[in-house]
TILUM-269256 format. One record per residue (C-alpha): z, x, y; residue in three letters. Coordinates in steps of 0.25 Angstrom, whole numbers, plus 5000, padded with zeros to 4 digits. Each point is the difference from the previous one (the first is absolute). Example, Ala and Ser with C-alpha at 12.3 -4.5 7.8 and 13.67 -1.06 7.14 Angstrom:
! residues 2
ATOM     Z     X     Y  res
ATOM  5031  5049  4982  ALA
ATOM  4998  5006  5014  SER
***
This chain:
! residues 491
ATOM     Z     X     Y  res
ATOM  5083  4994  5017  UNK
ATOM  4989  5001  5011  UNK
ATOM  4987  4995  4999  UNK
ATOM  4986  5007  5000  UNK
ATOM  4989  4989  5007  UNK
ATOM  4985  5005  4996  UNK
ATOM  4989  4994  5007  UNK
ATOM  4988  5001  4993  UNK
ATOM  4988  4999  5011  UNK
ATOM  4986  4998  4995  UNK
ATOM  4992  5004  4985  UNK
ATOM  5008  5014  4999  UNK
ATOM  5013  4994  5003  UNK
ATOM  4999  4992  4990  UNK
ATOM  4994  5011  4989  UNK
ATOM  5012  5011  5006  UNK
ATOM  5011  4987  4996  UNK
ATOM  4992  5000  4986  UNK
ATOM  5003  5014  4997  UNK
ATOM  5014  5000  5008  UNK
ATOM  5003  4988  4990  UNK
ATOM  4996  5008  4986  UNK
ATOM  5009  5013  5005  UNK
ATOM  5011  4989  5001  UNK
ATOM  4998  4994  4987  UNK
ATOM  5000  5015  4995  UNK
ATOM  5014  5002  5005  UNK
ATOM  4996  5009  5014  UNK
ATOM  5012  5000  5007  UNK
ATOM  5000  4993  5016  UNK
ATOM  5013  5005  5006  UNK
ATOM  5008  4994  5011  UNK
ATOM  4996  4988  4995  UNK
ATOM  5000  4988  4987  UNK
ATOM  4992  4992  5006  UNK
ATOM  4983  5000  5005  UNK
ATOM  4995  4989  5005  UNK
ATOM  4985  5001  5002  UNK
ATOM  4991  4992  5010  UNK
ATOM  4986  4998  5000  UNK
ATOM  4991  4997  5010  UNK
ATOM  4985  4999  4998  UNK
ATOM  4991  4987  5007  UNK
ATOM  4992  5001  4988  UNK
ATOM  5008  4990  4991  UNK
ATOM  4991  5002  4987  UNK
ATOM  4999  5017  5002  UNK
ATOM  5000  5005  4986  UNK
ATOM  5010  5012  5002  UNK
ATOM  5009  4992  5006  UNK
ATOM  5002  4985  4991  UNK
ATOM  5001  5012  4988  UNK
ATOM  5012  5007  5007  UNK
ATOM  5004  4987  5004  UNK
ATOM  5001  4997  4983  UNK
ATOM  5006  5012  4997  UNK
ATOM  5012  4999  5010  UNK
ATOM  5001  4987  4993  UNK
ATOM  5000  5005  4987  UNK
ATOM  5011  5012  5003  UNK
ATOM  5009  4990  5007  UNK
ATOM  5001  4990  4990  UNK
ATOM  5002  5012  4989  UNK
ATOM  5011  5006  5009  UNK
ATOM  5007  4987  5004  UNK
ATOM  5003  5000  4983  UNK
ATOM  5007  5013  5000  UNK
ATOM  5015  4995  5001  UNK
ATOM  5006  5011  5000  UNK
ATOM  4991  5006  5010  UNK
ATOM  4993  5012  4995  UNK
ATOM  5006  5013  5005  UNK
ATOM  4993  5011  5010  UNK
ATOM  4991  5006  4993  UNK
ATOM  4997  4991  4988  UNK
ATOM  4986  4990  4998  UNK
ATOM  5000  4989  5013  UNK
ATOM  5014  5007  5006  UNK
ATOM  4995  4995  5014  UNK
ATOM  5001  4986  5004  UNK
ATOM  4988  4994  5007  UNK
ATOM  5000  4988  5007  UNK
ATOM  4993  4990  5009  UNK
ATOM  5007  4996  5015  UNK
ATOM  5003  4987  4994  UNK
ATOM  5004  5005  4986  UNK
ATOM  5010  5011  5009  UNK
ATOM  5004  4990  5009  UNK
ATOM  5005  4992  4987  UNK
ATOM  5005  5011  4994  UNK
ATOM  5009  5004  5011  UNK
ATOM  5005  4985  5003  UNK
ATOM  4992  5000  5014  UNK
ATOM  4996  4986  5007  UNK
ATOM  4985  4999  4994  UNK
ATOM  4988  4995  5009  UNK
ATOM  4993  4990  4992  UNK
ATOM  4985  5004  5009  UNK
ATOM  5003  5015  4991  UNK
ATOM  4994  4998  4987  UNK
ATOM  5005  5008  4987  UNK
ATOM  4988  5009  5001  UNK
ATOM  4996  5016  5003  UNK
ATOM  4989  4996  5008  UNK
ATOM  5000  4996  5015  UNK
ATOM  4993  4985  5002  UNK
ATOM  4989  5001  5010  UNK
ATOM  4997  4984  4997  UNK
ATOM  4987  5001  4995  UNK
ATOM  4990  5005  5012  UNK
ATOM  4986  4997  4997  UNK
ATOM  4997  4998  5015  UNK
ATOM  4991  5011  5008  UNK
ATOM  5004  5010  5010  UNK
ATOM  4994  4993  5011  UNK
ATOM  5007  4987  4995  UNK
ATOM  5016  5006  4998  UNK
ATOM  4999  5004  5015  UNK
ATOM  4992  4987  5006  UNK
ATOM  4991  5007  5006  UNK
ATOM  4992  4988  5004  UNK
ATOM  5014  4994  5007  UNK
ATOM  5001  5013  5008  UNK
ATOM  4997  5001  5016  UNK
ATOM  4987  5009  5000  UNK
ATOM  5006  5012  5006  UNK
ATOM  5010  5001  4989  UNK
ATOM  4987  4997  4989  UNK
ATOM  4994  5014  5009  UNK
ATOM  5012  5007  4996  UNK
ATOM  5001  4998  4983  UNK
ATOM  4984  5002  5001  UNK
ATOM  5004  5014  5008  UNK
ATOM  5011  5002  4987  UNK
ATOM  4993  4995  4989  UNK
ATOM  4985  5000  4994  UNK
ATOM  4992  4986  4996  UNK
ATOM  5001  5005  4987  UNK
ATOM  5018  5002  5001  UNK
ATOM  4999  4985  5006  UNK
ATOM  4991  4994  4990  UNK
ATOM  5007  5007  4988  UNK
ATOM  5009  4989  4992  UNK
ATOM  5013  5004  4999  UNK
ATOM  5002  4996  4984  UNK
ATOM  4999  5015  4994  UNK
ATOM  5008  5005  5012  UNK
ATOM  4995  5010  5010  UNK
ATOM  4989  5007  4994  UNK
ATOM  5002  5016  5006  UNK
ATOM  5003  4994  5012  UNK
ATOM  5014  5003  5007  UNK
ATOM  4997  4994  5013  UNK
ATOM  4999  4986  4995  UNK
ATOM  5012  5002  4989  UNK
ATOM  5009  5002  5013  UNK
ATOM  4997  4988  5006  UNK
ATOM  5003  4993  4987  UNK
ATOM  5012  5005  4995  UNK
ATOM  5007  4998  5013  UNK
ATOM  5003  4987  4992  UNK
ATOM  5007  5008  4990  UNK
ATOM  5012  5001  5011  UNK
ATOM  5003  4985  5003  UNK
ATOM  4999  4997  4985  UNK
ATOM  5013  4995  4993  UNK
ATOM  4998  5010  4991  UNK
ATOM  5003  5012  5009  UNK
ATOM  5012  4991  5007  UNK
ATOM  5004  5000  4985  UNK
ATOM  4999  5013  4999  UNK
ATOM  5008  5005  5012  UNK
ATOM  5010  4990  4997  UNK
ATOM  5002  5007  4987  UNK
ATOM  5001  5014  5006  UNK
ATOM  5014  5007  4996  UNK
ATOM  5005  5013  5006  UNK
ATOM  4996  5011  4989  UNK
ATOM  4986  4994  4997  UNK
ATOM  4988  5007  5002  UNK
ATOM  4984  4996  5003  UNK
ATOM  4987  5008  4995  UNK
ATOM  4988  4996  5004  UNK
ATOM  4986  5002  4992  UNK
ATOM  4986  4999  5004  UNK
ATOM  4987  5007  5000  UNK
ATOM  4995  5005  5013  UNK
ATOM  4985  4998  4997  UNK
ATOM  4999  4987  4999  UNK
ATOM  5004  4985  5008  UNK
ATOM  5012  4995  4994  UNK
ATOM  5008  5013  4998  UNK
ATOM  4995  5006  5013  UNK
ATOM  5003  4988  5008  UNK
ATOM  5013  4996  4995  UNK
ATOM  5008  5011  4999  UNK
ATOM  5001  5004  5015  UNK
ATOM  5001  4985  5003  UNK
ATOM  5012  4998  4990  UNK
ATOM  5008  5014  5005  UNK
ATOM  4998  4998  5015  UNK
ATOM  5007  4986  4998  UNK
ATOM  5011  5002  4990  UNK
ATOM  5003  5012  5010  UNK
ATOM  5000  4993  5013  UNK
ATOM  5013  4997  5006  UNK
ATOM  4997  4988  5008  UNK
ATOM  4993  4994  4987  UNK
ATOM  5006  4985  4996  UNK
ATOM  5001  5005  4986  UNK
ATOM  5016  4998  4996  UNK
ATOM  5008  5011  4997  UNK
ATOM  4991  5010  5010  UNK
ATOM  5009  5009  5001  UNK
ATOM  5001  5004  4987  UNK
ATOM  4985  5000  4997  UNK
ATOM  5000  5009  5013  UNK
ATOM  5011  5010  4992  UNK
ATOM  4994  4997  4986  UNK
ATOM  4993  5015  4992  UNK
ATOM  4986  4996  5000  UNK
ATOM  4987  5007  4993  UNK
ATOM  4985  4997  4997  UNK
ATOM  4991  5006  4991  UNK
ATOM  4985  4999  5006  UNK
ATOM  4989  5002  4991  UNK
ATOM  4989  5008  5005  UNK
ATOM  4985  4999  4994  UNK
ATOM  5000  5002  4984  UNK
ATOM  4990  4993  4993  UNK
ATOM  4985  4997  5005  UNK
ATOM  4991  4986  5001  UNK
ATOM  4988  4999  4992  UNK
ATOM  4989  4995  5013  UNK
ATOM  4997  4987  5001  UNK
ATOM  4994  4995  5012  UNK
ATOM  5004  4985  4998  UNK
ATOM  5015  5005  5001  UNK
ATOM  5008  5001  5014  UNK
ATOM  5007  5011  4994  UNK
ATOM  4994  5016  5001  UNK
ATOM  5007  5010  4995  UNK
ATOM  4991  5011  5008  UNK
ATOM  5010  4995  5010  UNK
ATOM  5014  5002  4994  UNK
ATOM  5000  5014  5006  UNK
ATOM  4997  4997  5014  UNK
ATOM  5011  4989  4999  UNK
ATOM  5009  5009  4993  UNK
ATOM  4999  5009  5015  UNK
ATOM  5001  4987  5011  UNK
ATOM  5014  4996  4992  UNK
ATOM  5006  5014  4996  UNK
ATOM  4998  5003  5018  UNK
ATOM  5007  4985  5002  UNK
ATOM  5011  5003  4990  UNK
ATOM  5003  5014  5006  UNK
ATOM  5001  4993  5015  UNK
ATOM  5007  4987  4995  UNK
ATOM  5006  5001  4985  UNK
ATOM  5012  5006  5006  UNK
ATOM  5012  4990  4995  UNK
ATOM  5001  5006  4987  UNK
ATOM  5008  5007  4991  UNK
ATOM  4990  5006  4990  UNK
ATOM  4986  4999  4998  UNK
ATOM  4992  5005  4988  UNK
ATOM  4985  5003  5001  UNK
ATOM  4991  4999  4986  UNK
ATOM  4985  5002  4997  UNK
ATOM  4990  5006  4992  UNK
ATOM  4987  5008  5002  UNK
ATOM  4998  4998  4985  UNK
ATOM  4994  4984  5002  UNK
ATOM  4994  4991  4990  UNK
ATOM  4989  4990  5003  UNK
ATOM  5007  4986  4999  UNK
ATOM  4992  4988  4998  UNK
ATOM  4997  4992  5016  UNK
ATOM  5008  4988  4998  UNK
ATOM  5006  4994  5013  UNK
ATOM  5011  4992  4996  UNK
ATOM  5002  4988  4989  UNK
ATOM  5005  5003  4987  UNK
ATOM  4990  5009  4998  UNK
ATOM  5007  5011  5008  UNK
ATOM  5007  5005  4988  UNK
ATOM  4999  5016  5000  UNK
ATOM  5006  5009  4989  UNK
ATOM  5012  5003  5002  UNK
ATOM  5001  5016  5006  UNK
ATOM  5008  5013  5000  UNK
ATOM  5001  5000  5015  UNK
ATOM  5007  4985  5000  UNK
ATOM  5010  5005  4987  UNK
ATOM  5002  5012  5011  UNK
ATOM  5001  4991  5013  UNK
ATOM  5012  4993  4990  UNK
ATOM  5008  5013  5000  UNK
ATOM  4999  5000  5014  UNK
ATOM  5009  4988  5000  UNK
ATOM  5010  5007  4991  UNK
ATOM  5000  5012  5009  UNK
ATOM  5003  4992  5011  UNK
ATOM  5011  4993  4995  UNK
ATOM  5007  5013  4995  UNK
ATOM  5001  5006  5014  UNK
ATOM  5013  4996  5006  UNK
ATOM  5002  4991  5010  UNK
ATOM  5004  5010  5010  UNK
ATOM  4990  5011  4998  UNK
ATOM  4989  4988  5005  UNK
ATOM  5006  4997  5012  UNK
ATOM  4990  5008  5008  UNK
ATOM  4995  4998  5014  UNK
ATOM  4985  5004  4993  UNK
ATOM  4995  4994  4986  UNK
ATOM  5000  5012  4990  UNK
ATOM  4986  5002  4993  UNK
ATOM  4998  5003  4986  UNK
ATOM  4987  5002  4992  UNK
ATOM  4998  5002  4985  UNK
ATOM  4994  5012  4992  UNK
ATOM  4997  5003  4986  UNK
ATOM  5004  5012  4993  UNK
ATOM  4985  5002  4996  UNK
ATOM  4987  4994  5006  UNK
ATOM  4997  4994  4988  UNK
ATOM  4991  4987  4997  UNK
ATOM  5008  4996  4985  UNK
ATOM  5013  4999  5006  UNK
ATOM  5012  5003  4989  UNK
ATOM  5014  5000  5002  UNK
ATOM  4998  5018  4999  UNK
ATOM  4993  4997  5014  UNK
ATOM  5013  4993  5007  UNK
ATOM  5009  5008  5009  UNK
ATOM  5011  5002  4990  UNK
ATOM  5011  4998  5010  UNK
ATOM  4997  4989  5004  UNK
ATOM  4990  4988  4995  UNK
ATOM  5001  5007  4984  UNK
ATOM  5015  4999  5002  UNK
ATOM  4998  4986  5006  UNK
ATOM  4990  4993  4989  UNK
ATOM  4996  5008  4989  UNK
ATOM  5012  4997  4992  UNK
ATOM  5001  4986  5003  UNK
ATOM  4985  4996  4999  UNK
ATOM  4999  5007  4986  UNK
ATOM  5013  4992  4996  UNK
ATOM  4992  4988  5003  UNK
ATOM  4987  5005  4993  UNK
ATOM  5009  5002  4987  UNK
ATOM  5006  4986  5002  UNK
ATOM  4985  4995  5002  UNK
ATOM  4995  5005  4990  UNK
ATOM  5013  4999  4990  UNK
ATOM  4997  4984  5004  UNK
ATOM  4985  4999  4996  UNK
ATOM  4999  5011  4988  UNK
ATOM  5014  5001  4994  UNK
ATOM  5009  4987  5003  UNK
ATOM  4992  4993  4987  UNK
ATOM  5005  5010  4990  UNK
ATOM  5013  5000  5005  UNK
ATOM  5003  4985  4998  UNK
ATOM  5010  5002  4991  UNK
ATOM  5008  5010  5004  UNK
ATOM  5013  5001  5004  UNK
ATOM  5000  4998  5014  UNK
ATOM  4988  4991  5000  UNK
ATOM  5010  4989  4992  UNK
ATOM  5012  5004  5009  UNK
ATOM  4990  4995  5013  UNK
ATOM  4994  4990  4991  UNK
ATOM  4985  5005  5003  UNK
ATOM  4993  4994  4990  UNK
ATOM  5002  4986  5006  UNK
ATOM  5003  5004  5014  UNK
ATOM  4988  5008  5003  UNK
ATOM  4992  4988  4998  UNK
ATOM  5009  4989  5004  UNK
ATOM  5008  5005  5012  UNK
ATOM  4995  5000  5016  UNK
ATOM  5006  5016  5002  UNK
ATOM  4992  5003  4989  UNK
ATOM  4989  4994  5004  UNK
ATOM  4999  5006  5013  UNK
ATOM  5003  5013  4995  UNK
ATOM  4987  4999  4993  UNK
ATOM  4993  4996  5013  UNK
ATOM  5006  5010  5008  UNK
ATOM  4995  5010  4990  UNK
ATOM  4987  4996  4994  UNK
ATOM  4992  4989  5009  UNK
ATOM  4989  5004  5002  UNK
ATOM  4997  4997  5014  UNK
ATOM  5014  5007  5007  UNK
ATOM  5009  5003  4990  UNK
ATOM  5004  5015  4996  UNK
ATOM  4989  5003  4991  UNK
ATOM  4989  4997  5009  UNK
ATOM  5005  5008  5011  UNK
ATOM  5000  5013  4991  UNK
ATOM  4986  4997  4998  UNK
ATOM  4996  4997  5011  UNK
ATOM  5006  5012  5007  UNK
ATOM  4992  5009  4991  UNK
ATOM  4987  4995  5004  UNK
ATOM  4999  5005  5013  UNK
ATOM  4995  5011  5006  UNK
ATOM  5012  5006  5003  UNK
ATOM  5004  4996  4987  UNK
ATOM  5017  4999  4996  UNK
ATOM  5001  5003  4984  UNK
ATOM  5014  5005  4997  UNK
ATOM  4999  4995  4985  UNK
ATOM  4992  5001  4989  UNK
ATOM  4991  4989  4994  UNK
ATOM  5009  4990  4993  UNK
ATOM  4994  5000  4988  UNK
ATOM  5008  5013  4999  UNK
ATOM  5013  4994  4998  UNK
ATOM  4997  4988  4991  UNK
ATOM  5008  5008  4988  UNK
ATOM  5009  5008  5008  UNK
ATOM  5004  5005  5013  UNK
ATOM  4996  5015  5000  UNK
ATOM  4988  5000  5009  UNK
ATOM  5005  4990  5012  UNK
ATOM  5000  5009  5012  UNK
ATOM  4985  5004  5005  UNK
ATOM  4999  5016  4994  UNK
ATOM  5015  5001  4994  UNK
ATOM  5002  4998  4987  UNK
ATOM  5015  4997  4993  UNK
ATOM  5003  5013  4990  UNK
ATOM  5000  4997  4987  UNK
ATOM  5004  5009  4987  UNK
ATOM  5003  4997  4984  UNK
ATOM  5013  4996  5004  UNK
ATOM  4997  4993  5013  UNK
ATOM  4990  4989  5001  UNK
ATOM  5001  4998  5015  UNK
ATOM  4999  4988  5008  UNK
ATOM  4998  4990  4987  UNK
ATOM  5000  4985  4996  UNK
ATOM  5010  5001  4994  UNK
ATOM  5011  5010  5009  UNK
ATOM  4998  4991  5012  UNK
ATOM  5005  4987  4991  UNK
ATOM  5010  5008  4994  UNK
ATOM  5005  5003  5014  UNK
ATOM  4997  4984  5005  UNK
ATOM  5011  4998  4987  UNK
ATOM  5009  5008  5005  UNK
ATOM  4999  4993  5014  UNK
ATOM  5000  4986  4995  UNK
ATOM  5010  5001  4988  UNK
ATOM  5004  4984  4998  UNK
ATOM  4995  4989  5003  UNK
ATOM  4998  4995  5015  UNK
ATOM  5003  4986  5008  UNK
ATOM  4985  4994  5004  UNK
ATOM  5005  5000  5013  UNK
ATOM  5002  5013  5000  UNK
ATOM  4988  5004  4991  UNK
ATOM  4991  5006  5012  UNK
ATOM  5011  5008  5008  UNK
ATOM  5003  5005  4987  UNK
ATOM  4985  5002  4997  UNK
ATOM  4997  5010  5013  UNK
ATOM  5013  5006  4999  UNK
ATOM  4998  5005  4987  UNK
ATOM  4985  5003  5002  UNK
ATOM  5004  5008  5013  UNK
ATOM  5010  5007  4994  UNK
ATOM  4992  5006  4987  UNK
ATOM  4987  5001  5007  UNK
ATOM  5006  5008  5011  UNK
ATOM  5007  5010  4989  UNK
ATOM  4987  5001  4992  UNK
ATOM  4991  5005  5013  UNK
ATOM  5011  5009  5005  UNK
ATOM  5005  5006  4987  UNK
ATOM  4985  5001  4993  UNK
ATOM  4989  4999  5011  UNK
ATOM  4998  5014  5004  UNK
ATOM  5001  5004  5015  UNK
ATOM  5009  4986  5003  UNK
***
């Protein structure tokens, strides 16, 4: 089956992956495809939003490489993701020992300056007249070990690197008729705004050196750029001022409309409705809450991988922007256009909720029942790695599943499609954010103890340890997905 290649460039590409990644684990559906294999780029080695997407990709893959059978479409983790290397294994494909097993691209460490990465002081004098026409004292003097710091015009020079690397070589190698590329970046900032042009007008060039041009040159591509959606706080020790994402926004929207022309679909997200982040430059301090516009920037990949190949074989890139139902700032699943992104993720992220939540509140009474023993659970969700990870996945507190609820709630455009938790700690009745189960004197609704009868009827005898977690997701999937669309109201 045919490949989709992401490349994550810059902060928001890694925070749109985040989000991509949890829809996945809820079971969202990519068509035309099994397969994702995401690539991040980002100078800053220690950026917070990134090493955190960077664990939970770690995290999902190791869960799903457990799932023998593999899950079907639809059910919790149905998607595989994978690393080039891992792919590469996985497909039987000669490896190149200079790609590491890894999500992220290796930019070896750059503590150097500016000035220092393009010898400055080796150059002839009227080539040093040139960069000082091009680039201020403070762009030449600026270390290059958090990245780019707001500004595009060095990041282009850098990442030309990116194109000689035996990452990219790997990649193209790779490259099988059917797959598909997507790129995401901001459009405000350096890294985003610098990288995705650079990469596009390369892996599109017909007298590139990359192997299998041709059919990079044929291949559906898409990007998502992310306009302005959060503010800086000021801080005149930063490089970075947010009073100037706007005007940035306009110099690369005119570019991309005279040069962004080698695409098959472009989707364009922002928000008027803009918190105030705190002003960190880079480091592992530039870890922002995760946000409704990157969950929304993650459907963006979905919708480009259900449009067939054929209808994106354009001679002009088709556009697309995104719109709520209502202008609202406590975003709920009733706000979603019910066509599209409800159909697409409210079922499978409240599945996942209920398994979340099942997990933390409910396992512990359910010990001993039936299908807890057929998986042998009382051992096995202490003892065994699938296990484990599932908790990680679900419940760390810095990426897993949990965390990103909470934190795409405290925003200013805040997403809040389910109640407090604290709600479902006896039973299941109030889940989804202003929708309760009905109950009655002869129906009690989403309990305790319905949802393990049903998990008794998945799970009716006793279960291989090999194939304890397949059997684990596949019965989870199959009851939680009968509970939301038989007793949640409006699914």
């Amino acid at each position: 089956m045919p490949k989709l290649y992401i490349f994550g460039i810059g902060g928001t590409g890694s925070r749109v992956i985040r989000s991509l990644t949890m829809l996945l684990a809820a079971g969202a559906t990519v068509e035309n495809c099994d397969k994702v294999v995401p690539i991040i780029i980002d100078p800053d080695a220690q950026n917070g939003d990134m090493t955190r997407t960077v664990e939970l990709l770690k995290t999902y893959e190791r869960l799903r490489r457990q799932l023998k059978p593999a899950p079907a479409p639809g059910e919790f983790f149905a998607t595989e993701i994978q690393t080039l290397a891992g792919m590469a294994a996985s497909e039987n494909q000669p490896r190149d020992a200079r790609v590491k097993e890894t999500f992220a691209y290796n930019f070896g460490g750059m503590d150097e300056s500016y000035r220092d990465f393009l010898h400055y002081d080796d150059m002839p004098v009227e080539s040093r007249h040139l960069v000082d026409l091009l680039f201020t004292p403070a762009n030449l003097a600026s270390k290059l070990t958090v990245g780019f710091k707001g500004s595009p015009n060095v990041g282009s020079v850098v990442l030309n690197q990116l194109m000689s690397s035996p990452e990219l070589e790997f990649f193209a190698n790779s490259f099988a008729e059917g797959d598909r590329v997507f790129f995401i970046s901001s459009i405000f900032g350096g890294t985003g705004a610098a990288g995705f042009p650079l990469l596009l007008k390369n892996l599109r060039n017909p007298r590139t050196t990359l192997p299998r041009a041709e059919l990079l040159n044929q291949a559906p591509m898409g990007a998502l750029t992310v306009l302005p959606y959060f503010n800086l706080l000021a801080d005149d020790g930063s490089a970075i001022d947010s009073n100037g994402f706007i005007t940035k926004t306009k110099a690369a929207l005119a570019y991309y409309q005279k040069n962004i022309q080698q695409l098959n679909a472009l989707y364009y997200l922002g928000d008027q409705s803009t918190g105030q982040l705190a002003n960190h430059e880079g480091g592992s301090q530039q870890q922002n809450n995760a946000h409704f516009i990157e969950m929304v920037g993650a459907l963006a990949v979905l919708d480009f991988m259900r449009q067939p190949a054929d209808y994106l074989q354009h001679n002009q890139p088709l556009h697309y922007e995104y719109g709520l139902e209502e202008d609202v700032r406590q975003v709920t699943f009733k706000a979603l256009d019910p066509g599209q992104s409800f159909r697409k993720i409210a079922q499978p992220l409240t599945q996942l909720q209920m398994l979340a939540l099942w997990c933390r509140y409910h396992l512990p009474h359910t010990q001993e029942a039936p299908y807890a023993n057929h998986l042998q659970l009382p051992r096995a969700w202490r003892d065994e790695e699938f296990y484990q990870q599932l908790q990680r996945f679900l419940q760390d507190n810095n990426f897993g599943f949990e965390a990103w609820l909470r934190e795409l709630g405290a925003n200013e455009r805040a997403f809040l499609p389910f109640e407090d938790p604290a709600m479902a700690t006896e039973n299941f009745n109030r889940v989804v954010a202003g929708q309760s189960t009905a109950t009655g004197l002869f129906n009690k609704g989403l309990t305790r103890s319905y949802l393990f009868g049903e998990l008794n009827k998945a799970i009716p005898k006793p279960v291989a340890t090999a194939d304890g977690p397949a059997a684990f997701v596949r019965a989870f999937s199959e009851v939680l997905s009968k509970a939301v669309v038989e007793k949640v109201p409006g699914f």
